[in-house]
C-alpha positions in Angstrom: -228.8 -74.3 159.1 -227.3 -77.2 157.6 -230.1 -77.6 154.6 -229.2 -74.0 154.2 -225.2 -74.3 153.3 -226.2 -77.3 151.6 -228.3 -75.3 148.8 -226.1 -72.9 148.7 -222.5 -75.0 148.3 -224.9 -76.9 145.5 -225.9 -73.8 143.8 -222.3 -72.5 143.7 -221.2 -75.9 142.5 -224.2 -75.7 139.8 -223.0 -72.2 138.4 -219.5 -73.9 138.3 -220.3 -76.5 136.5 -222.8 -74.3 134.1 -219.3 -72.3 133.2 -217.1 -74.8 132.6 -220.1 -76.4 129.8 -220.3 -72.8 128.0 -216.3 -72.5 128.4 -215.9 -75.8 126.7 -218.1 -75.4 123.9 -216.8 -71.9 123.3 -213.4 -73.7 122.9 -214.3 -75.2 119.7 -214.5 -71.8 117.7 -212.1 -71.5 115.0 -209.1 -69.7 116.0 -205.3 -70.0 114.8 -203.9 -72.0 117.9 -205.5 -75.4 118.1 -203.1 -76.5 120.7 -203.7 -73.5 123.4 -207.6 -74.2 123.0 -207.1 -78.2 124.0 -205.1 -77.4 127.1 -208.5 -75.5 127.7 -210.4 -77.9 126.8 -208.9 -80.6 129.0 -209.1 -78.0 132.1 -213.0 -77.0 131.5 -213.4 -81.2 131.5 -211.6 -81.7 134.7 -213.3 -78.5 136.4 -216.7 -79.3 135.8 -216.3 -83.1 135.6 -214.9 -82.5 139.4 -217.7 -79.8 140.8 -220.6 -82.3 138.8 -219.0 -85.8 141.1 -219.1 -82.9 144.2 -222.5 -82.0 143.6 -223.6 -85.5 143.2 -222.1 -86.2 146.5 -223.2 -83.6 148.8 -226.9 -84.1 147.2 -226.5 -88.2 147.8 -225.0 -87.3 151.5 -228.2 -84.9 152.6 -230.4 -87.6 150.9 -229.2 -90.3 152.9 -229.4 -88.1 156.3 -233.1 -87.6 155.7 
C-alpha cells in the first residue's frame, strides 16, 4: 500500500513541477508589465524548486527502505 501512495504523491509532485517549468517559460512573453510577470517568475521558481527537493526526497526515502 505504501509503494502505492508513494507513486502516486510522486506523480502529483511530477505534474507540479511540469506546470511550474511551462508557467515559467511562458513568463518571458512580451507583455507591457515587466514587473507583475517577475513576481511570477520568482513564485513558479519557488513552487517547483520546492515540489522537485520533495520529490527527490520521498524517491531517496523509499530507496533507502528497500
Amino acid at each position: 500500500m505504501r509503494v502505492i501512495i508513494t507513486i502516486a504523491t510522486s506523480l502529483i509532485l511530477v505534474f507540479i513541477v511540469v506546470f511550474c517549468v511551462f508557467g515559467f517559460l511562458a513568463t518571458f512573453e512580451p507583455t507591457e508589465s515587466p514587473g507583475a510577470f517577475f513576481a511570477f517568475r520568482i513564485g513558479y521558481a519557488v513552487v517547483g524548486f520546492g515540489c522537485l527537493g520533495g520529490l527527490v526526497a520521498l524517491i531517496g526515502r523509499r530507496v533507502r527502505k528497500e
